[in-house]
C-alpha positions in Angstrom: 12.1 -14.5 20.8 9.3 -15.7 23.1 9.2 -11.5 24.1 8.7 -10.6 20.4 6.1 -12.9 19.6 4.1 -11.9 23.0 5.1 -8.4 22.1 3.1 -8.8 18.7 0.1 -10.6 20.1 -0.2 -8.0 22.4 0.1 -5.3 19.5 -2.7 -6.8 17.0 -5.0 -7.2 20.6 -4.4 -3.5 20.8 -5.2 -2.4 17.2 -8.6 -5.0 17.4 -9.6 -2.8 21.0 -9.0 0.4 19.6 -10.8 0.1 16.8 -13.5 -1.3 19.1 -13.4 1.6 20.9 -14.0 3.8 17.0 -16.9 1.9 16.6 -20.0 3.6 16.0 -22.1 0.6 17.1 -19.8 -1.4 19.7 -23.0 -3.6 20.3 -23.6 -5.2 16.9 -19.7 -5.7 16.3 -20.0 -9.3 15.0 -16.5 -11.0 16.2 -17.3 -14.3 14.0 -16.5 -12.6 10.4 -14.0 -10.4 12.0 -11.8 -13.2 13.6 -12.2 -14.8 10.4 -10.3 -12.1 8.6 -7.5 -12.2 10.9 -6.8 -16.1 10.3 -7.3 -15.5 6.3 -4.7 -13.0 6.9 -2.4 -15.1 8.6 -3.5 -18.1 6.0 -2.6 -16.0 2.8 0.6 -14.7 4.4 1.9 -18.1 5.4 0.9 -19.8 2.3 2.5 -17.1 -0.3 6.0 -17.2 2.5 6.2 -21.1 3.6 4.3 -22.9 0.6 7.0 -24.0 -2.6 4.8 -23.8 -4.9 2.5 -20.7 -4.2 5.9 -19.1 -3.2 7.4 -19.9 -6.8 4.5 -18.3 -8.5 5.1 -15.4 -6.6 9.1 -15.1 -7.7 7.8 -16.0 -11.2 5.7 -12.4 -10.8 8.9 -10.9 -9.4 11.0 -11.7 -12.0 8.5 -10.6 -14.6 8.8 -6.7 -12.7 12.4 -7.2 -13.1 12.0 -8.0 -17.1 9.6 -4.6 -17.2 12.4 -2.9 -15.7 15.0 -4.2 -17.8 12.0 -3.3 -20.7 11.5 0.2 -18.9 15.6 0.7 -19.3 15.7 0.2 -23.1 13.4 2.6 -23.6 14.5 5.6 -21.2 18.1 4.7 -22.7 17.1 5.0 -26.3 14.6 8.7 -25.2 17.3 10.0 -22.8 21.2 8.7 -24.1 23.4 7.8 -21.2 21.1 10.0 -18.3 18.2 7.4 -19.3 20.6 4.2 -18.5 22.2 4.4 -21.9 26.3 4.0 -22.3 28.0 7.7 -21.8 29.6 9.0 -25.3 32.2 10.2 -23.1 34.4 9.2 -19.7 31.6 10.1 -16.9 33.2 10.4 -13.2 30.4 9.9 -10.2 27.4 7.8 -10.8 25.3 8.1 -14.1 22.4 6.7 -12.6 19.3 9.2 -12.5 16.1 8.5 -10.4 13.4 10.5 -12.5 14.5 9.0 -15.9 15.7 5.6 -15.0 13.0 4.5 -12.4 9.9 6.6 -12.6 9.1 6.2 -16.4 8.6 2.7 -15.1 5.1 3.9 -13.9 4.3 4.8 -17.8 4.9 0.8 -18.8 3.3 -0.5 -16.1 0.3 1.6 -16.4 0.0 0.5 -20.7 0.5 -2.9 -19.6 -2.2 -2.6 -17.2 -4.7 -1.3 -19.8 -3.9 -4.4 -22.1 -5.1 -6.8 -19.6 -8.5 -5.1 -19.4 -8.6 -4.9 -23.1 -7.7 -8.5 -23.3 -10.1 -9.3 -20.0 -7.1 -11.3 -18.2 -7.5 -8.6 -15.6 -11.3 -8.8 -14.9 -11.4 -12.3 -15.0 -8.6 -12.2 -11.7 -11.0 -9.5 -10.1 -13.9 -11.9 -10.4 -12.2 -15.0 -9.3 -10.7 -13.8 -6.1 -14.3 -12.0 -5.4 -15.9 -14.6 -5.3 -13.4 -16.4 -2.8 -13.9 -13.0 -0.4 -17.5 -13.8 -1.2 -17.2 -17.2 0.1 -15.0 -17.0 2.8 -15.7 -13.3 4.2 -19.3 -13.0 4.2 -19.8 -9.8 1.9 -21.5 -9.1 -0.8 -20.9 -9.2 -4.4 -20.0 -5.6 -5.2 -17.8 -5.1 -2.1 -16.3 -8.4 -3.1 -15.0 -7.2 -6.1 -14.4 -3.8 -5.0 -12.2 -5.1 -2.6 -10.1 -7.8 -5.2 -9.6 -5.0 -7.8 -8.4 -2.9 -4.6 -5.3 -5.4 -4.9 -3.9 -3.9 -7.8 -6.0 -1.3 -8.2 -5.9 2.7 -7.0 -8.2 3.8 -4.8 -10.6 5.6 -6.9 -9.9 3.0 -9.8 -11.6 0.2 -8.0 -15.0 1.7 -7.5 -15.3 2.1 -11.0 -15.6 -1.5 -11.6 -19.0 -1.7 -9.4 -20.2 1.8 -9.5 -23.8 1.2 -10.8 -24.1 -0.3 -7.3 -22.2 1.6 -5.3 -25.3 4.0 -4.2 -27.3 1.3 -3.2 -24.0 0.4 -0.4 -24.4 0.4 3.0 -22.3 3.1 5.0 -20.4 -0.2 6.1 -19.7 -1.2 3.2 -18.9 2.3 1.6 -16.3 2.7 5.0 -14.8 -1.0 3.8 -14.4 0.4 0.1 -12.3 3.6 2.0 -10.7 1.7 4.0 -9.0 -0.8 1.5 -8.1 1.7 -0.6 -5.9 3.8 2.3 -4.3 0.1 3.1 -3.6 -1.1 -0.1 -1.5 0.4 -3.1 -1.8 -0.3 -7.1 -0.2 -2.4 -10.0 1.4 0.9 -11.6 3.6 2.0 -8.4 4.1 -2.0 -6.9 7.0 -2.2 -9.2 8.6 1.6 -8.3 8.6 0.3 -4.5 10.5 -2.9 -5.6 13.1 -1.2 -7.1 13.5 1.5 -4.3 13.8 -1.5 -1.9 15.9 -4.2 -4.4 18.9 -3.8 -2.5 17.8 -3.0 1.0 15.3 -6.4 1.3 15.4 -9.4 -0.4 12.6 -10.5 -3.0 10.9 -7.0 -2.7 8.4 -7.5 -4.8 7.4 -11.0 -3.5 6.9 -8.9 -0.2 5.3 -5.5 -1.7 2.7 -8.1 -3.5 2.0 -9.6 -0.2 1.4 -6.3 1.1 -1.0 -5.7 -0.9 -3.0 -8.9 -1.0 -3.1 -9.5 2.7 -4.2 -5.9 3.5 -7.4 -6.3 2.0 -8.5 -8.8 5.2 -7.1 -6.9 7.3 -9.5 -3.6 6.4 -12.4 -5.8 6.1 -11.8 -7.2 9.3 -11.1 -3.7 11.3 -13.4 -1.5 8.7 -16.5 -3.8 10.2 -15.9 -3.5 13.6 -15.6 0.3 13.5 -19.0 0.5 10.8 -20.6 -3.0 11.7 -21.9 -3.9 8.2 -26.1 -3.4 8.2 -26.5 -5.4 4.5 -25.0 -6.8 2.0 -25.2 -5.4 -1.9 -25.3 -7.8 -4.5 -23.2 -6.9 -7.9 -20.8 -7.9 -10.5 -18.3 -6.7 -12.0 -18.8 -3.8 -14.9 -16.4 -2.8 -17.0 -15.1 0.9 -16.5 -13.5 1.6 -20.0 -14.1 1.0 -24.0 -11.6 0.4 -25.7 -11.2 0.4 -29.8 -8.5 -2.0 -29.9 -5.2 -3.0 -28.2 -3.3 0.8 -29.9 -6.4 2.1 -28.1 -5.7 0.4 -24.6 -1.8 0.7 -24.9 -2.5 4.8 -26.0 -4.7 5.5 -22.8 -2.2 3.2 -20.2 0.3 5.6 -21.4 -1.3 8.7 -20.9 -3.1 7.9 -17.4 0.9 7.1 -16.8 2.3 9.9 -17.7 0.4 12.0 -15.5 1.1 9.4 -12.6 5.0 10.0 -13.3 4.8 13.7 -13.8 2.8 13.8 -10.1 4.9 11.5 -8.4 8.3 13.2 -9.5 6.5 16.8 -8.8 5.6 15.2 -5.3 8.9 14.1 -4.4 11.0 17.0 -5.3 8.1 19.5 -3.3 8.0 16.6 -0.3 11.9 16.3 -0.3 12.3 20.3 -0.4 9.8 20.9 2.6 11.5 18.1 4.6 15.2 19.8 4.4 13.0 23.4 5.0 11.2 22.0 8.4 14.4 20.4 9.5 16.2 23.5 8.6 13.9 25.7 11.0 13.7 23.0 14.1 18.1 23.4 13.8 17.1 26.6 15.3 16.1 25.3 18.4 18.1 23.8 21.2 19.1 20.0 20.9 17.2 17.3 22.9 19.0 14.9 24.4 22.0 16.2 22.2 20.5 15.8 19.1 19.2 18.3 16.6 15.5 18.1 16.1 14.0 17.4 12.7 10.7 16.4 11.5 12.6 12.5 11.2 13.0 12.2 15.0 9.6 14.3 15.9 7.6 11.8 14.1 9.9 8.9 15.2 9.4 10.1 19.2 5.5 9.8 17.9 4.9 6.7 16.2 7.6 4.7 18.1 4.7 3.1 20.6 2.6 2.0 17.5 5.4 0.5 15.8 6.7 -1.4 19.6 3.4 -2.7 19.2 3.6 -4.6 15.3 6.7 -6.1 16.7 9.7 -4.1 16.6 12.5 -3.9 19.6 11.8 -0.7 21.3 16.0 0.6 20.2 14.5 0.2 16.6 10.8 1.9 17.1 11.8 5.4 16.6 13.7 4.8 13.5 10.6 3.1 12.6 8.2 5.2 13.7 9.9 8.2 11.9 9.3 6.5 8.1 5.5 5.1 9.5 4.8 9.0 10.4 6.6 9.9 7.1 4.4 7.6 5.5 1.4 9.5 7.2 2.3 13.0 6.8 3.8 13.1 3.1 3.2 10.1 1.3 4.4 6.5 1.2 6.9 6.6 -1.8 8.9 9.2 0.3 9.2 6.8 3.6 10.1 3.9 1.1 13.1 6.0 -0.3 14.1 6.4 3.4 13.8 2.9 4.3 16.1 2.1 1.7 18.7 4.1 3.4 18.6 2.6 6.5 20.8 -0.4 7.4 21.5 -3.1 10.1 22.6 -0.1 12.1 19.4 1.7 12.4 16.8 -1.6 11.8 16.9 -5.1 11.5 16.5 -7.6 8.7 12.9 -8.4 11.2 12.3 -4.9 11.5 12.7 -3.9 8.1 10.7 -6.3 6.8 8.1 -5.8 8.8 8.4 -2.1 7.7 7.8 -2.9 4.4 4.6 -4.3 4.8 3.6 -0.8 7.1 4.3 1.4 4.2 2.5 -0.5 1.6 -0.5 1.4 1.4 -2.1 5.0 0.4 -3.1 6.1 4.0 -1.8 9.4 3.9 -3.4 12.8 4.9 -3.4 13.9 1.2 -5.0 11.2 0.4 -7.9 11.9 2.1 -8.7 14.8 -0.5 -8.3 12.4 -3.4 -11.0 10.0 -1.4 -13.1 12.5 -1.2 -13.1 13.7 -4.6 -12.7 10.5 -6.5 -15.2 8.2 -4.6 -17.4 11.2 -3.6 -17.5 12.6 -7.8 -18.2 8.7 -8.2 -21.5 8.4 -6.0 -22.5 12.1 -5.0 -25.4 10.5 -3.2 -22.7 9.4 0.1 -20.5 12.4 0.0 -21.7 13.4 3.4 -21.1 9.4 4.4 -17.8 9.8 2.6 -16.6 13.1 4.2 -17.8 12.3 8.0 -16.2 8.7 7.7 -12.8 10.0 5.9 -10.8 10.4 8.8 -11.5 6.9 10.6 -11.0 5.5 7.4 -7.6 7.0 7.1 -6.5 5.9 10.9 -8.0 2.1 9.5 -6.3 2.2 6.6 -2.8 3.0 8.4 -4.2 -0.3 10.9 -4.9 -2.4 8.7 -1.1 -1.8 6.9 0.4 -2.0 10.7 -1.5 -5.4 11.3 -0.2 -7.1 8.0 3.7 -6.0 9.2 2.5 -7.5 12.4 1.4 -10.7 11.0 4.5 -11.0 9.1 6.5 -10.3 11.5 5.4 -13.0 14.0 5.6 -16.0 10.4 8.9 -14.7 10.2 10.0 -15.3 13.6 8.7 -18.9 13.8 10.3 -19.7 10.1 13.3 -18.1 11.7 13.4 -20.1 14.9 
């Protein structure tokens, strides 16, 4: 154990230096602020996995997922008979159970649901409580403060709606932050779809997919401001990005933002599962390595095996590892997930695959650098340029800043382990 846990200290050293060595102004890098986002890090993650009571507020969350997708069942059942979970009128041989109309219309729910706590301002009033404990604790300003607490259950282009009067008058720090929390962290309407992709593969999914989420926001502060050292801070509060005529109103637009979400995501996966089996198809051509075939898997494992040594992993695990974290990077997150949840004690550990979890949990992917681009760039035209120059370092911080909360959970987990 005493190997692993030097192993991981060594690894979030290394992501702190090389994001050092990003920095456009390695001079003004201020290591108070940054430090301190590294301990709120670990003090979040130990709290929400060693605590009794935070932890139980946490399951109580989890279980009220599970009731959406119980919720999520009765409706797919009564839309699509026996395909949508519904009983079979007649003897079915093989499993009944279909991803796209048993999982996925989840997204629909959760996105409704989500729109009712705005209309009901339950969700803003979160968004402003835990801004101004970032405000407090982190030293930023008041719009990046609540840019970054929406950012928890938020999208990536969702969250900057909620401050963008103010979000011309950002610094290029805090613009890069705002970039870089959104490639690190995920949103409310697609927590849920990971928790059921993983259900049977880690235990409490959601707890840990929640987690994920909440701790990663830290994490991009703290590596965000050492690459763009933050020049001012932008005062702002919260404004409230939609108008609603009622709670039909809310539930209406929830539904149809959904929708779209579930159409893209099941387009996605079907294109992104296709073009795997092609590229693998075409590197069978090729003569084995070290008698294996090659696929894109074990290309992007050979890769990203030395980053994912470094958040923890035993080095007969990092390849399997390092294929779903370059997965994750090429295609999209989702996609790695599904592939996690095939993987057993055989390829990674209960350590490892937790740890895993917490390195997928994010939007850092290379398509999502277009939807940055468009989404925070149609939102303040006025930083495009900022925007576009500053998209690829946001993307390598955002994949960091994911890596560094799998790291920091890996080590609690070892010591509540030993």
């Amino acid at each position: 154990m005493d190997h692993m846990v030097l192993q991981s200290f060594f690894g979030i050293a290394t992501f702190f230096a090389f994001c050092w060595l990003l920095s456009e102004d390695r001079r003004n890098v201020q290591p108070g602020p940054v430090l301190f986002g590294l301990v709120a890090q670990f003090g979040v993650a130990a709290l929400i996995m060693h605590v009794e009571f935070v932890r139980r507020i946490f399951m109580i969350l989890s279980d009220g997922i599970l009731a959406i997708k119980d919720a999520t069942l009765q409706g797919t059942s009564f839309v699509f008979g026996f395909i949508g979970g519904g009983a079979a009128p007649f003897d079915v041989k093989g499993n009944t159970f279909v991803f796209a109309f048993q999982v996925l219309p989840m997204i629909m729910v959760v996105s409704a649901l989500a729109m009712l706590l705005f209309y009901w301002r339950i969700l803003p009033a979160f968004v402003k409580a835990v801004s101004f404990l970032m405000r407090k604790t982190l030293g930023i300003g008041g719009a990046l403060g609540v840019c970054s607490a929406a950012q928890i259950f938020l999208g990536q282009t969702e969250a900057p709606l909620l401050v963008r009067p103010y979000l011309k008058d950002m610094s290029r720090s805090e613009i890069f932050s705002i970039m870089c929390i959104g490639f690190a962290t995920t949103s409310a309407t697609i927590m849920g779809l990971y928790a059921l992709v993983l259900e049977n593969t880690i235990p409490q999914s959601m707890v840990h997919i929640l987690t994920a989420s909440i701790i990663s926001v830290p994490a991009a502060l703290s590596l965000s401001r050492i690459v763009v050292p933050p020049a001012k801070q932008t005062a702002g509060d919260l404004v409230m990005p939609y108008e609603f005529t009622g709670a039909t109103d809310a539930i209406a637009r929830g539904t149809g933002d959904g929708m779209r979400l579930f159409m893209n995501v099941l387009a996605m996966l079907v294109v992104f599962v296709a073009l795997v089996a092609l590229v693998n198809k075409i590197l069978g051509l090729f003569p084995n390595v070290m008698g294996e075939p090659l696929t894109l898997q074990g290309i992007l494992g050979m890769l990203m095996a030395p980053v994912t040594w470094l958040m923890g992993i035993p080095w007969e695990e990092a390849k399997n590892a390092g294929s779903l974290l370059g997965i994750k990077t090429i295609l999209n997150e989702f996609y790695a997930f599904t592939e996690l949840a095939k993987m057993d004690d055989g390829h990674l550990s209960t350590h490892s695959r937790v740890i895993m979890t917490y390195a997928l949990c994010g939007f850092a992917n290379v398509s999502s650098i277009g939807i940055m681009i468009g989404g925070l760039g149609g939102l303040v035209p006025e930083k495009r340029s900022d925007i576009i120059s500053l998209s690829v370092k946001a993307l390598i911080v955002g994949t960091l800043s994911s890596c560094l909360s799998g790291t920091v959970v890996g080590l609690l987990f070892l010591f509540s382990n030993n």
